[in-house]
C-alpha positions, 0 to 999 in steps of 0.5 A, spaced: 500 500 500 502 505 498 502 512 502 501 520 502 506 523 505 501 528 507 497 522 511 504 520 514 506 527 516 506 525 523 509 518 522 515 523 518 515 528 524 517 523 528 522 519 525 526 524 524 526 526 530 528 520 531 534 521 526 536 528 530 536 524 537 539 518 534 546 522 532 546 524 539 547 517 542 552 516 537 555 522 539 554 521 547 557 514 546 563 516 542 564 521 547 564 516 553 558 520 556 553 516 561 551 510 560 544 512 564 543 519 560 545 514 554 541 509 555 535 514 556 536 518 550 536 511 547 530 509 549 526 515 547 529 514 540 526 507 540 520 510 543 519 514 537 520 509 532 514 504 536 510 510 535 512 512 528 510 504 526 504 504 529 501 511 527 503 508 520 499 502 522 493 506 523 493 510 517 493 504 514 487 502 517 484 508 516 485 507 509 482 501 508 475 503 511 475 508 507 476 503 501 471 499 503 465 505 504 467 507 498 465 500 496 472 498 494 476 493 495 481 495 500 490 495 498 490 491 504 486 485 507 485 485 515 489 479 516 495 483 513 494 489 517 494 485 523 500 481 521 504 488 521 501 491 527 503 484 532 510 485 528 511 492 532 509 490 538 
C-alpha cells in the first residue's frame, strides 16, 4: 500500500526526530558520556520509532475503511494489517 506523505506527516515528524536524537547517542557514546543519560536518550529514540510504526499502522487502517465505504476493495486485507501491527509490538 502505498502512502501520502501528507497522511504520514506525523509518522515523518517523528522519525526524524528520531534521526536528530539518534546522532546524539552516537555522539554521547563516542564521547564516553553516561551510560544512564545514554541509555535514556536511547530509549526515547526507540520510543519514537514504536510510535512512528504504529501511527503508520493506523493510517493504514484508516485507509482501508475508507476503501471499503467507498465500496472498494481495500490495498490491504485485515489479516495483513494485523500481521504488521503484532510485528511492532
Amino acid at each position: 500500500m502505498e502512502m501520502s506523505p501528507v497522511l504520514l506527516r506525523d509518522a515523518l515528524t517523528r522519525l526524524k526526530r528520531a534521526q536528530g536524537q539518534l546522532g546524539a547517542v552516537i555522539s554521547m557514546i563516542e564521547n564516553g558520556e553516561d551510560c544512564k543519560r545514554v541509555l535514556t536518550q536511547l530509549a526515547a529514540v526507540s520510543s519514537a520509532v514504536d510510535r512512528a510504526g504504529f501511527k503508520i499502522i493506523a493510517t493504514g487502517m484508516r485507509e482501508c475503511q475508507a476503501a471499503r465505504e467507498r465500496g472498494e476493495e481495500p490495498p490491504m486485507s485485515d489479516e495483513e494489517l494485523e500481521k504488521l501491527f503484532l510485528s511492532l509490538s
